[in-house]
Structure formats: C-alpha cells, structure tokens
C-alpha positions as CSV (number, residue, x, y, z in Angstrom):
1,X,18.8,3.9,2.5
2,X,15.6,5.8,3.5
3,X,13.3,5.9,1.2
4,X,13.0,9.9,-0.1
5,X,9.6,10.3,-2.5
6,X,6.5,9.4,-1.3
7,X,3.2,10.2,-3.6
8,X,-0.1,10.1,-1.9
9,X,-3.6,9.9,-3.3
10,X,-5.3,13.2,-2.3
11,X,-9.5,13.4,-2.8
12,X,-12.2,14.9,-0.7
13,X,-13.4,11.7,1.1
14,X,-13.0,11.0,5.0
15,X,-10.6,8.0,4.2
16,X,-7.9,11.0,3.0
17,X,-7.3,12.0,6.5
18,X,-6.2,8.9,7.9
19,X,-4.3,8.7,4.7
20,X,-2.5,11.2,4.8
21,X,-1.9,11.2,8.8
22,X,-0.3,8.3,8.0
23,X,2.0,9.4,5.1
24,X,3.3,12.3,7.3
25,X,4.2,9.9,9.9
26,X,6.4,7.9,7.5
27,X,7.6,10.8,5.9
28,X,9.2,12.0,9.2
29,X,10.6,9.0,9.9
30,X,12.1,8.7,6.5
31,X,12.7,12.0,5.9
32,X,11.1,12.1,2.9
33,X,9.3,14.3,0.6
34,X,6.0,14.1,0.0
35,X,4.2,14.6,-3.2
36,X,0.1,14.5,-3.2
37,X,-1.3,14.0,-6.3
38,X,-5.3,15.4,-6.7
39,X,-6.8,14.4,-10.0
40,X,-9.9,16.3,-11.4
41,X,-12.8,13.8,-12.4
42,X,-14.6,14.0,-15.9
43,X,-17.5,16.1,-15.3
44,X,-20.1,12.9,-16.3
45,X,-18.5,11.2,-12.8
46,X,-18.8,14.4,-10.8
47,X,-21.1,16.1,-8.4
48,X,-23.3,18.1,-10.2
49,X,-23.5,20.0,-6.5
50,X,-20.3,20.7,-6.0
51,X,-17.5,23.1,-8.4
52,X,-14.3,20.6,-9.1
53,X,-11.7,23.2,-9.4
54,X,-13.8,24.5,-5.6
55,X,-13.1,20.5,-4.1
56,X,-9.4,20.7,-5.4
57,X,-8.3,24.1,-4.5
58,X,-9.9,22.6,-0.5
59,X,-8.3,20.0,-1.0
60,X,-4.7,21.1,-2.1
61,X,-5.2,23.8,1.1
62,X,-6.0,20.7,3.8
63,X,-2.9,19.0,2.1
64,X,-0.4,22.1,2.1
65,X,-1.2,23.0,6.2
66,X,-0.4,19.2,7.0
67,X,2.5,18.9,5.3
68,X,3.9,22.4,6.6
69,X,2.7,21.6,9.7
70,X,4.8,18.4,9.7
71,X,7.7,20.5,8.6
72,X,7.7,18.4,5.3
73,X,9.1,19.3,2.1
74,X,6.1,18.8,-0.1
75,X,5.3,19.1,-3.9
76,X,1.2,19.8,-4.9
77,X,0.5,18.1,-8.6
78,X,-3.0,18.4,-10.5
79,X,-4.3,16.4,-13.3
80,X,-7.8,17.6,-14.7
81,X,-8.7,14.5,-16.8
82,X,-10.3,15.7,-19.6
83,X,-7.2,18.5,-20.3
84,X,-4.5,15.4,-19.3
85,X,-6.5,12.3,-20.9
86,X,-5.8,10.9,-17.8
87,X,-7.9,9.2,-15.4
88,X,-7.0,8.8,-11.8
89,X,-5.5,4.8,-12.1
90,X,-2.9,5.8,-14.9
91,X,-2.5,9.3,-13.3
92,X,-1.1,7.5,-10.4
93,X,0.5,4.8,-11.9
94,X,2.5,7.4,-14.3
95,X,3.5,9.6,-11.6
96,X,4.2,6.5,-9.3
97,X,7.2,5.3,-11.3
98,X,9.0,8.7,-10.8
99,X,8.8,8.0,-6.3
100,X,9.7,5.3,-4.0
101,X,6.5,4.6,-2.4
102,X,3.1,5.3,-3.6
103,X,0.2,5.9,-1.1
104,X,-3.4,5.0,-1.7
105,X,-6.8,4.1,0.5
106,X,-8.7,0.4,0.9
107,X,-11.9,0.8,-1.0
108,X,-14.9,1.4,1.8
109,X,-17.3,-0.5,-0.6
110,X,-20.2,0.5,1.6
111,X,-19.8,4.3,0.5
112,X,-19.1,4.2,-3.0
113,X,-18.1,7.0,-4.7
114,X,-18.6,7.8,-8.7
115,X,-15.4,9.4,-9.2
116,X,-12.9,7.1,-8.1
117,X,-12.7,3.6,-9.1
118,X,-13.9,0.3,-6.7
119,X,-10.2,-1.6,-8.0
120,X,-8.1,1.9,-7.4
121,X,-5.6,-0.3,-5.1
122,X,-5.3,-3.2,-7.0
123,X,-5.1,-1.2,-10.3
124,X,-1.9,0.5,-8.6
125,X,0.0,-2.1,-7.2
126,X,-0.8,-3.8,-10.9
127,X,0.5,-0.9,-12.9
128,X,2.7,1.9,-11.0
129,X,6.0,-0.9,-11.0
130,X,6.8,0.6,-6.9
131,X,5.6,-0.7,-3.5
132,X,2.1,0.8,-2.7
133,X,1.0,1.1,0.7
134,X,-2.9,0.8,1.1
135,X,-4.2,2.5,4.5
136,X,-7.4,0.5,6.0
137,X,-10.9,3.0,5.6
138,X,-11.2,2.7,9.0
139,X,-8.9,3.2,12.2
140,X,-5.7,5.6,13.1
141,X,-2.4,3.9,12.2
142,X,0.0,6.1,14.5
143,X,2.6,3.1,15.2
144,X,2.7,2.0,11.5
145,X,6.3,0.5,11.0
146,X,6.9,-0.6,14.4
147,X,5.7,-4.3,14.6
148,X,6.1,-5.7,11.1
149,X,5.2,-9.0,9.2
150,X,6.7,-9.8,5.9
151,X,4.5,-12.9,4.7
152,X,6.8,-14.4,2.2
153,X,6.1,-17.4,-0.4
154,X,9.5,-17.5,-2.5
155,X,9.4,-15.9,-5.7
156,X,9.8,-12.6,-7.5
157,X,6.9,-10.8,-5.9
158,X,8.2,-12.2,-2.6
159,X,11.6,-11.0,-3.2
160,X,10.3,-7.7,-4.6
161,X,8.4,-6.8,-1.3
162,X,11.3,-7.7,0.7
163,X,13.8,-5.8,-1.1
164,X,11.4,-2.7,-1.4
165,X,10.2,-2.5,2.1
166,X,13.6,-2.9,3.7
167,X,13.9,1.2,4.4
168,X,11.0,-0.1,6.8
169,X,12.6,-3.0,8.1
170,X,16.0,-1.7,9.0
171,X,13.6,1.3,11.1
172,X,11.2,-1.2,12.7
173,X,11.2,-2.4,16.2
174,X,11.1,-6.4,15.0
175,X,10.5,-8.2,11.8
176,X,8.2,-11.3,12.1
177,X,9.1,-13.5,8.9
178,X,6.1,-15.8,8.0
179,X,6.1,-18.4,5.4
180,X,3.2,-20.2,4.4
181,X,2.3,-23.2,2.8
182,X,-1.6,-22.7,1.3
183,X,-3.9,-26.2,0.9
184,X,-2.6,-27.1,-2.9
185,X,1.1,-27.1,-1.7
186,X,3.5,-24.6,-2.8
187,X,7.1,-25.7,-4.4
188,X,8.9,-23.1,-3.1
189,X,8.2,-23.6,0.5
190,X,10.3,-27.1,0.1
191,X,11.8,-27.4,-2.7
192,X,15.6,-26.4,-1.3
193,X,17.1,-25.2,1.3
194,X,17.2,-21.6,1.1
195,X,16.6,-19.4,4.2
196,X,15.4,-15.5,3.4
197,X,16.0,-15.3,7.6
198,X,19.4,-16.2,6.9
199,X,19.7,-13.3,4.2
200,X,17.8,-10.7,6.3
201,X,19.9,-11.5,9.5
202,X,22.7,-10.0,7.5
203,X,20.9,-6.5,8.0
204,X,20.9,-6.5,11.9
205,X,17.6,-6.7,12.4
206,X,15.2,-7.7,15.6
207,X,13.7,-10.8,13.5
208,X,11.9,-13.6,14.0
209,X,11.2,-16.5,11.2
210,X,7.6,-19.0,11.8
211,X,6.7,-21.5,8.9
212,X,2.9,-22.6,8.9
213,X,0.4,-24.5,6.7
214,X,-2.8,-23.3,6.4
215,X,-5.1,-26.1,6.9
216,X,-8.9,-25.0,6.3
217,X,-8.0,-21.3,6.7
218,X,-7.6,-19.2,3.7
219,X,-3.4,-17.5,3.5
220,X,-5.4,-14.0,3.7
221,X,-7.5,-15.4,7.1
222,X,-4.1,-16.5,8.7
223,X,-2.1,-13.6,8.3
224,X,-4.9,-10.7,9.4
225,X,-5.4,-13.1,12.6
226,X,-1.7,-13.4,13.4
227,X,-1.3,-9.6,12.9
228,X,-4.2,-9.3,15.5
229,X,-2.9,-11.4,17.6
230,X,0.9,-10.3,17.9
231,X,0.2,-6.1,17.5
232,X,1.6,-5.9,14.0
233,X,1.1,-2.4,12.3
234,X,2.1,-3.5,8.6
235,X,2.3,-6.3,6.5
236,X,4.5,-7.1,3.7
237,X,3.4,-9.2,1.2
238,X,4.5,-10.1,-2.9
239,X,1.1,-9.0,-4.7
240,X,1.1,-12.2,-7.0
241,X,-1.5,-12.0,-10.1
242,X,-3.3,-13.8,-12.5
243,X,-5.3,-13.0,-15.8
244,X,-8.8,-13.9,-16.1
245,X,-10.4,-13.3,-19.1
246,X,-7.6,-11.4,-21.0
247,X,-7.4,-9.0,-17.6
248,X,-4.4,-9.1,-15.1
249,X,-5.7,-9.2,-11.7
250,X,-4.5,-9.7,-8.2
251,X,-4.2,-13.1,-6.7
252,X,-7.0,-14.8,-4.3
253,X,-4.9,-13.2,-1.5
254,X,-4.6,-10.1,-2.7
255,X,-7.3,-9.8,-3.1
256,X,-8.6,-10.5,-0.1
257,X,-6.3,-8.5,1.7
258,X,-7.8,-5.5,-0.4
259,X,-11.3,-6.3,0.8
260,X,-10.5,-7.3,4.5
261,X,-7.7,-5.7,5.8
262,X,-7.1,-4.6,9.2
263,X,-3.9,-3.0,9.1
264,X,-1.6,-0.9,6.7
265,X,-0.5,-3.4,3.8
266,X,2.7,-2.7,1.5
267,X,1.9,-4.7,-1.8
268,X,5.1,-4.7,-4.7
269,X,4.2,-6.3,-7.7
C-alpha cells in the first residue's frame, strides 16, 4: 500500500524549499496527496516588518504553483493562532493524525527564528502519533528513498518505524538492516532468536542485515557515518523517549539525529 496523505510544514524560511522539493518527490512516487499546512504566528512572535496574512497568502501561492506544477492533487489549510488557540506544534500534531506521513524541517539553530519553535521536530514525532520525516536545513535530497537504512533496536518504536515506513521500503532500490548494540548493552539485541531480516525478506525486498556494537562511538555517530559511507538517502529509526523533569522528550539518539543529521530521517514514535 502507498502511502496517500502527506502533510507538510509550510513557512517563509529558505529551509521550505528543500522541504517541500522533497515532499513532491515522494508524493509522485507514492501518488499521494499533499496537504501543506501554514500556521499564522501570534503577533508578539512576529515581524513587526512584515503583514502575516501578506507572508501567508506568498506562501500558500509558492506552495499551490509547486504542487500544480508537479501535477499533484493538493489541499491548502490555515490556522491563525490566536482565532484557532493553536500554535504551530499542536497545529501539526492535530492535523497529523488525520495523514500518513507528516513532513517537517531540522532546526538550523544558527538562524533562529521567533515564530517557530527550536524542538518543532521532536515535538512532532512526540505528539502527531504518524511517521514524521525531518528534511536536513541544508542540501537537495533528489534520490530520497533509493538507498535506505532501517537502524533497528527491538521494541515498539522499532517495530513502529518498520511497519510505517514499509510504503518506502517495498519502493526502494535496497534496504540496509542495522542493528546495534550501544555501550550499556541492550536485551533485545540477544535475548532470543528473532530475525526482523527474516520477517522483511517475506516482502521481496533488495535487503541486506549487519549487526554492530558501538564501542566508543555514540549509536547517532555510527549510523550518520555508515549512511555516508554506503550513499544512503534515508534512515529509519524507532524515536524512543524519556521524561526528564515531568517532560517527555526524545532519547540521546534522537536527539542527536535532530541536531546532526545529514540525510532525510523518518522518526515513528
């Protein structure tokens, strides 16, 4: 099954046109529809230089000639946040449990920007209950689906990403399966005898399974350099959490997938 519903995060920031580039790619492929959703900030968070309803209405026009232009079917939705009482993380995450894939951008923490919030991806994969594909702030992503790794770890969230990326799988061009063992140990890595490459070779697919430890090397270190190193364009991964200080929040790697990436990541929590 394809998947058919793809919402994308629409602003006015440069990291939107690599976002959405990328959405229409996946959208053809899938032949999907995709709906971008454009949230109005509360005027204390907005330019004082700029007219909202002005940055939405360019942005909704950018949006509309892409999507046409990609022959898409397309749906435009608004939220102005002080007529909704939503801001743009429950915006997203509301509208994100009506679609199949959710689309956002990595934070570029070296141009931050008042209107939309430093832990917007994490806040997402955390609360819109569907896969969420973050797109890097910096690079073109024209191959994205081709050369895949699915980092699994055993588990629900493991299990989860598998099962919710598998539209992707069954497309792409080989499926590299790695399983990791971080420095503390990990239970599910050995404690039975259950293959996911045995369950995934029941789909047909190019695959390929590797099992490491990680030594010194941080999970997050291991997996960007082995998706350098063999030309992956997306990795999988379970987006395990943790509460600290009565807050849910990602995992260390995560985390540090958020903050470092390289390449498209598809989080399901």
């Amino acid at each position: 099954m394809n998947l058919k519903d793809i919402l994308i995060h629409i602003d006015n920031r440069p990291t939107c046109t690599s976002r959405l580039k990328t959405t229409i790619l996946l959208a053809q492929r899938q032949s999907a529809r995709v709906t971008g959703l454009y949230v109005i900030p509360h005027p204390y968070y907005a330019s004082h230089h700029r007219n909202p309803l002005d940055q939405a209405e360019a942005a909704r026009q950018n949006f509309i000639t892409q999507v046409t232009e990609a022959e898409l079917e397309w749906e435009w939705i608004c939220v102005d946040v002080v007529n909704s009482g939503l801001d743009l993380p429950n915006a997203l995450n509301l509208y994100g449990h009506y679609r199949d894939l959710v689309v956002v951008s990595q934070t570029d923490l070296s141009h931050p920007d008042r209107t939309i919030p430093p832990n917007l991806p994490e806040k997402t994969v955390l609360g819109c209950g569907r896969p969420v594909l973050i797109v890097p702030y910096a690079g073109q992503f024209e191959n994205l689906g081709r050369q895949v790794m699915l980092a699994w770890r055993g588990g629900p969230e493991s299990s989860r990403a598998l099962h919710d990326s598998m539209p992707l799988l069954r497309t792409a061009d080989h499926v590299q399966v790695m399983t990791i063992q971080g420095q503390g140990g990990d239970e599910a890595y050995e404690a039975h005898d259950a293959d996911i490459c045995a369950h995934m070779a029941r789909y047909n697919l190019s695959l390929s399974c590797e099992k490491h430890v990680t030594g010194g090397l941080r999970v997050g270190d291991l997996l960007l350099n082995r998706c350098a190193d063999e030309g992956i364009d997306l990795l999988v991964i379970g987006a395990f959490s943790q509460f600290r200080r009565g807050h849910q929040i990602l995992g260390e790697t995560g985390r540090y997938l958020l903050e470092y990436m390289t390449v498209p990541v598809l989080m399901s929590h």
